[in-house]
C-alpha positions as CSV (number, residue, x, y, z in Angstrom):
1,X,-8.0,-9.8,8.2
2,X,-6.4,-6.7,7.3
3,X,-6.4,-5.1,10.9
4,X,-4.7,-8.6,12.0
5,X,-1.8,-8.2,9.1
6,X,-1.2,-4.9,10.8
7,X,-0.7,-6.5,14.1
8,X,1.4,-9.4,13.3
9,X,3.5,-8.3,10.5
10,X,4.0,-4.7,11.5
11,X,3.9,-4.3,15.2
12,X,4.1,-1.6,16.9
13,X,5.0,0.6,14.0
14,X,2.3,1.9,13.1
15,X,-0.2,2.4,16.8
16,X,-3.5,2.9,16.1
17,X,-6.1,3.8,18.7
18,X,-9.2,2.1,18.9
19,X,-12.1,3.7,16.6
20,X,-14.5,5.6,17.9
21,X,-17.9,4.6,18.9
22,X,-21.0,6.5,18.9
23,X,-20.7,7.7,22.3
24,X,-17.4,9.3,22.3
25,X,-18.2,11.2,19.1
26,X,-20.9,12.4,20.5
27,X,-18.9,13.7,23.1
28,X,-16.6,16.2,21.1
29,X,-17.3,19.5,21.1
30,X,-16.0,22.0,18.6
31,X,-13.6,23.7,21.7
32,X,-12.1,19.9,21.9
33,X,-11.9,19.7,17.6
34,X,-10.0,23.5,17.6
35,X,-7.9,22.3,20.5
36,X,-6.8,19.5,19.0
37,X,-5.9,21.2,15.5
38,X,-3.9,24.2,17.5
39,X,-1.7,21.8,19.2
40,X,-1.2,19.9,15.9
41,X,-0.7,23.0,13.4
42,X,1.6,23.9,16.7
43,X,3.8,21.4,17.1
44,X,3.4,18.9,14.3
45,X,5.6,18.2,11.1
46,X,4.7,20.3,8.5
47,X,5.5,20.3,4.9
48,X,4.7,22.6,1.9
49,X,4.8,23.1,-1.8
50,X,3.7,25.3,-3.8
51,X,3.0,23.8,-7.7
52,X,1.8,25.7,-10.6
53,X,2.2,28.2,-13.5
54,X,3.2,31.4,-10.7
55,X,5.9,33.5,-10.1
56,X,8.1,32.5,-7.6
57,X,8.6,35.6,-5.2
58,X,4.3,35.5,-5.4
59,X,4.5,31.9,-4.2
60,X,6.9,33.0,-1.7
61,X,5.1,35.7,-0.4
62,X,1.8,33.7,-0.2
63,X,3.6,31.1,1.4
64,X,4.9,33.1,4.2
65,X,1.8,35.0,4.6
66,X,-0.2,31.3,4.9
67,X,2.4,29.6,7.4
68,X,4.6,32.5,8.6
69,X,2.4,33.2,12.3
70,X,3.2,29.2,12.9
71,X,5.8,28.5,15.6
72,X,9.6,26.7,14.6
73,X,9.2,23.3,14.7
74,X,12.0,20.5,14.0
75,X,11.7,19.0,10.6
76,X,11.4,16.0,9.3
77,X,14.8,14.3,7.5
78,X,16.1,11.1,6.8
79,X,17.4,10.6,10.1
80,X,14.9,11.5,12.1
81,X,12.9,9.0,10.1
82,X,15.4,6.0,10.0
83,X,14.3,4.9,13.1
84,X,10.9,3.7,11.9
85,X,12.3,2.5,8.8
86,X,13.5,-0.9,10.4
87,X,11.5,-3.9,10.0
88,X,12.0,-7.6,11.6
89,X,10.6,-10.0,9.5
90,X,9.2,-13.5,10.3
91,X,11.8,-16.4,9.9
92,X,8.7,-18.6,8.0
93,X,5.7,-17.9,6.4
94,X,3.1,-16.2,8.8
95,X,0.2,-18.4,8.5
96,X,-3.2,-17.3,11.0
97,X,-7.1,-18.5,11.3
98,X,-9.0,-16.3,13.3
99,X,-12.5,-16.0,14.2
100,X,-14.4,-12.7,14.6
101,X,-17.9,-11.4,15.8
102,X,-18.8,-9.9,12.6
103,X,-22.1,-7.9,11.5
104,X,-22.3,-10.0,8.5
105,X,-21.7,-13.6,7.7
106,X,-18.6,-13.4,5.4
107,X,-15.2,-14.4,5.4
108,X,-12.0,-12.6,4.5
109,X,-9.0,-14.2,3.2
110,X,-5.5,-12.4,2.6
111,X,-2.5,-14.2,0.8
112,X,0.7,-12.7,-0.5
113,X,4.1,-11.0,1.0
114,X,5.9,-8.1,1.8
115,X,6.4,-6.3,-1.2
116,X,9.5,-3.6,-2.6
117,X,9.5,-0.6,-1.3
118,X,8.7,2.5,-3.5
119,X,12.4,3.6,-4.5
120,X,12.7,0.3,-5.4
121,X,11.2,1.8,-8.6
122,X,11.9,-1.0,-10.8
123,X,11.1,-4.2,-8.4
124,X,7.9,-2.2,-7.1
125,X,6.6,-1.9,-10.9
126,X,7.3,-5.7,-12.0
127,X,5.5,-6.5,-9.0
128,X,2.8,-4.2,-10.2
129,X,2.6,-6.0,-13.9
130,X,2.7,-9.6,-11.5
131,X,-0.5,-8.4,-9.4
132,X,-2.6,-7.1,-12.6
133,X,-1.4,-10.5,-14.2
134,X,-2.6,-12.6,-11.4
135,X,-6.3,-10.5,-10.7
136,X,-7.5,-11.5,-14.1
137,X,-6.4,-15.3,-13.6
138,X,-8.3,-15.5,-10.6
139,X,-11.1,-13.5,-11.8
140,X,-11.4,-16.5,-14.9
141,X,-10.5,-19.5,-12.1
142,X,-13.6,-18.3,-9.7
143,X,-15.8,-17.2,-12.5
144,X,-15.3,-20.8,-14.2
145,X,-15.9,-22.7,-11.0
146,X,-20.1,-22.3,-10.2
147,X,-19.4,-23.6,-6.7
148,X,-16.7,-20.6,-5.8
149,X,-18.0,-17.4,-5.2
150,X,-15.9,-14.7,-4.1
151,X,-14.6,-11.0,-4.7
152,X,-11.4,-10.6,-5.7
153,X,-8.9,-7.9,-5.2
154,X,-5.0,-8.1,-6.1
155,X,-2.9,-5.6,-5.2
156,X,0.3,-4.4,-4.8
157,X,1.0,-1.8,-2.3
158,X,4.6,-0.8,-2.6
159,X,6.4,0.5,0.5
160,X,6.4,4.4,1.7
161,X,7.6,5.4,4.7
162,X,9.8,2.6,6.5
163,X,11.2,-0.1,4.6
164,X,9.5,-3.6,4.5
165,X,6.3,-1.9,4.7
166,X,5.2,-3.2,0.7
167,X,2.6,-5.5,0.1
168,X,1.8,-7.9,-2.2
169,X,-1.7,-9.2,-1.4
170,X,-4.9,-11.0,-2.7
171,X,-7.6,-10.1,-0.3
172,X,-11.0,-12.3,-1.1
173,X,-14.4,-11.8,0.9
174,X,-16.2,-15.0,0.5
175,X,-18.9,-17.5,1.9
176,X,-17.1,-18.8,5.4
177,X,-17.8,-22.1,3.7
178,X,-16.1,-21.5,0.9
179,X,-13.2,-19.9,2.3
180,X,-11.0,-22.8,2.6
181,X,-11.1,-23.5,-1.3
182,X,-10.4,-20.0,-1.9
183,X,-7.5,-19.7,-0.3
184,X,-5.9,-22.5,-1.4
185,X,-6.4,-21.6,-4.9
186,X,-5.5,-17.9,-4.4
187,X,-2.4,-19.7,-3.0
188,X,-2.3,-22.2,-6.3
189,X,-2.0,-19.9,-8.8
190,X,0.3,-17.5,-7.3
191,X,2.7,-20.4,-6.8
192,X,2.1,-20.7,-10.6
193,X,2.6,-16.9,-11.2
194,X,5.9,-17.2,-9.3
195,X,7.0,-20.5,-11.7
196,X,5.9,-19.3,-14.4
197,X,6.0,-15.8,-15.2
198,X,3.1,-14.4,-16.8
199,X,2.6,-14.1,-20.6
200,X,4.5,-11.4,-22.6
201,X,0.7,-10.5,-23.6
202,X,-0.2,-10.1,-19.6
203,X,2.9,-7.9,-19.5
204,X,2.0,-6.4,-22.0
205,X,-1.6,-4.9,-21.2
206,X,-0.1,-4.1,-17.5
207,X,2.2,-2.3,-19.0
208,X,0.0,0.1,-20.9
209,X,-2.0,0.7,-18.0
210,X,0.9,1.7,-15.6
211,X,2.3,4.1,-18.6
212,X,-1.3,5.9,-18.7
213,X,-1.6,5.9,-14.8
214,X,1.9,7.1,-14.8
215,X,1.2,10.0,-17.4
216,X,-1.8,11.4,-15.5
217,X,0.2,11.6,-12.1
218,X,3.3,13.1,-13.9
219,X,0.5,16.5,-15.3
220,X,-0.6,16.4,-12.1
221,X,-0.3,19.2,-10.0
222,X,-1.6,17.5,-6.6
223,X,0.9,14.8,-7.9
224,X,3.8,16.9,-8.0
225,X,3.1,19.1,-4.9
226,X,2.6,16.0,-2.2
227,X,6.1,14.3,-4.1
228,X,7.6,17.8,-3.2
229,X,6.8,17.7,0.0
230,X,7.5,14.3,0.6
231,X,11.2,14.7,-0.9
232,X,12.0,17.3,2.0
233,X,11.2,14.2,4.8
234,X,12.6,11.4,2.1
235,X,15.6,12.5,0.8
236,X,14.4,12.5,-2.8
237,X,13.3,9.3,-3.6
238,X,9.1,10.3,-4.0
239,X,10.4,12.8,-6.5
240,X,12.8,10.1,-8.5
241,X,9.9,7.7,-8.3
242,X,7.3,10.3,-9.7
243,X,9.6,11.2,-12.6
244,X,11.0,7.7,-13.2
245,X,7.9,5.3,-13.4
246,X,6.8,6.3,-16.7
247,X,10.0,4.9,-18.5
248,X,10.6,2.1,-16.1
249,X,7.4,0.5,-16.8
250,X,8.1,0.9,-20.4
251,X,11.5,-1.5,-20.0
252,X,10.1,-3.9,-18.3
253,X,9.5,-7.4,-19.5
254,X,8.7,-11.1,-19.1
255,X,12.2,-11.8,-17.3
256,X,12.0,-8.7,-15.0
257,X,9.2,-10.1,-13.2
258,X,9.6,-13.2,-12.8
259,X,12.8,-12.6,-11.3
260,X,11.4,-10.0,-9.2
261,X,9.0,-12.6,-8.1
262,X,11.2,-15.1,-6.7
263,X,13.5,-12.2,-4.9
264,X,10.2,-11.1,-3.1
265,X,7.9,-14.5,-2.3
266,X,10.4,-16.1,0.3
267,X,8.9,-17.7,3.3
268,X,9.9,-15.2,5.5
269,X,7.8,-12.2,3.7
270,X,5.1,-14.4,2.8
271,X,1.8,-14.6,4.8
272,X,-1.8,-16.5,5.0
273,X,-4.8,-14.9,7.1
274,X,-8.3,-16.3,7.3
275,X,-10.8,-14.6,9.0
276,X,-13.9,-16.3,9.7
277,X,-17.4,-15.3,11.6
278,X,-17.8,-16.5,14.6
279,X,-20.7,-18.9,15.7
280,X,-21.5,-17.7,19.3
């Protein structure tokens, strides 16, 4: 379901290759593996930061000792990047049934919409509150229903690296047969959600855990070192957003989400996928 999202709401923005099989793993050598990696270290964007309690000139000096025997290469900008930051999005909602040879027999069912992107600090942390709102209401719907049974995830992935690429999704792997009635009340109670708002208690207990997530990240070396090195290709924003979320989250309430709700759930960023087994 997921690998069919990619196809029809993002094409051609992010080109994957097939995966490999068994046979053309077994056909790479380490020459093929060190080839590969020259050309990349070679020619590829690269980025670094250095994070931590140590001197400057040391950091410097280890630096260029690490990196300096690589060749110039351009780097990465906002520019060079705007290019892949354009999205066109469908007029209506994207609605698709598939059917798929699959190993087991499940089904997969994904319902939500495109999502803010992640300097959209703000939107993309109501719409974090919405999705941990909206995971424990399904979690009690399926869990009172002995005829439903699914898992549940709800999750909102807020944009990166070209803009329109957040997502707000529910993705449920159910019995085929009970696929239909899944879906339609994934779809139920996020229309609800969206109405509604949730509680000031949901918002509440969200809240917490975005502050704690939000705290761990910010002593975070690794945390601070890949928002570095982001902020050279970004302009700045994975920086802002690293230093930012902690308050934000705080200052968020009841009203914020529900009006960030009925900015982002629009027909034309909303989508439906069922993927079902096939019966050869």
């Amino acid at each position: 379901a997921l690998t069919l999202f990619e196809k029809h709401v993002t094409p051609g923005l992010r080109e994957r290759g097939s995966s490999l099989n068994e046979s053309d793993l077994a056909r790479i050598d380490a020459d093929a593996v060190n080839a590969w990696l020259t050309r990349l270290l070679a020619t590829g964007p690269l980025t670094a930061s250095i994070v931590g309690d140590i001197d400057r000139d040391v950091a410097l000096r280890l630096g260029a000792a690490a990196l300096g025997g690589l060749p110039d290469r351009a780097t990465a900008s906002p520019s060079r990047l705007s290019s892949s930051r354009l999205v066109r999005f469908p007029t209506e909602m994207l609605r698709m049934r598939s059917e798929a040879p699959l190993a087991e027999p499940i089904g997969a069912v994904v319902v939500g919409f495109r999502s803010a992107d992640r300097w959209e600090v703000r939107d993309a942390l109501a719409l974090d509150i919405a999705s941990a709102a909206l995971e424990s209401r399904l979690r009690t719907r399926i869990d009172e229903d002995p005829r439903l049974a699914a898992s549940i995830l709800v999750w909102n992935l807020d944009g990166e690296y070209y803009a329109g690429s957040g997502r707000f999704w529910v993705r449920a792997v159910v019995n085929p047969a009970d696929a239909e009635g899944v879906r339609e009340l994934i779809s139920t109670e996020l229309a609800r959600l969206v109405e509604t708002g949730p509680t000031p208690e949901e918002v509440e207990r969200a809240r917490r855990s975005i502050v704690e997530r939000a705290g761990r990240r910010n002593e975070s070396a690794r945390s601070w070192a890949e928002a570095l090195a982001r902020d050279a290709a970004l302009g700045g924003e994975p920086v802002l957003v690293l230093r930012s979320r902690e308050d934000v989250a705080r200052s968020i309430t009841v009203a914020d989400v529900r009006e960030a709700l009925s900015r982002y759930s629009v027909p034309e960023r909303s989508f439906e996928i069922m993927v079902l087994p096939r019966r050869d």
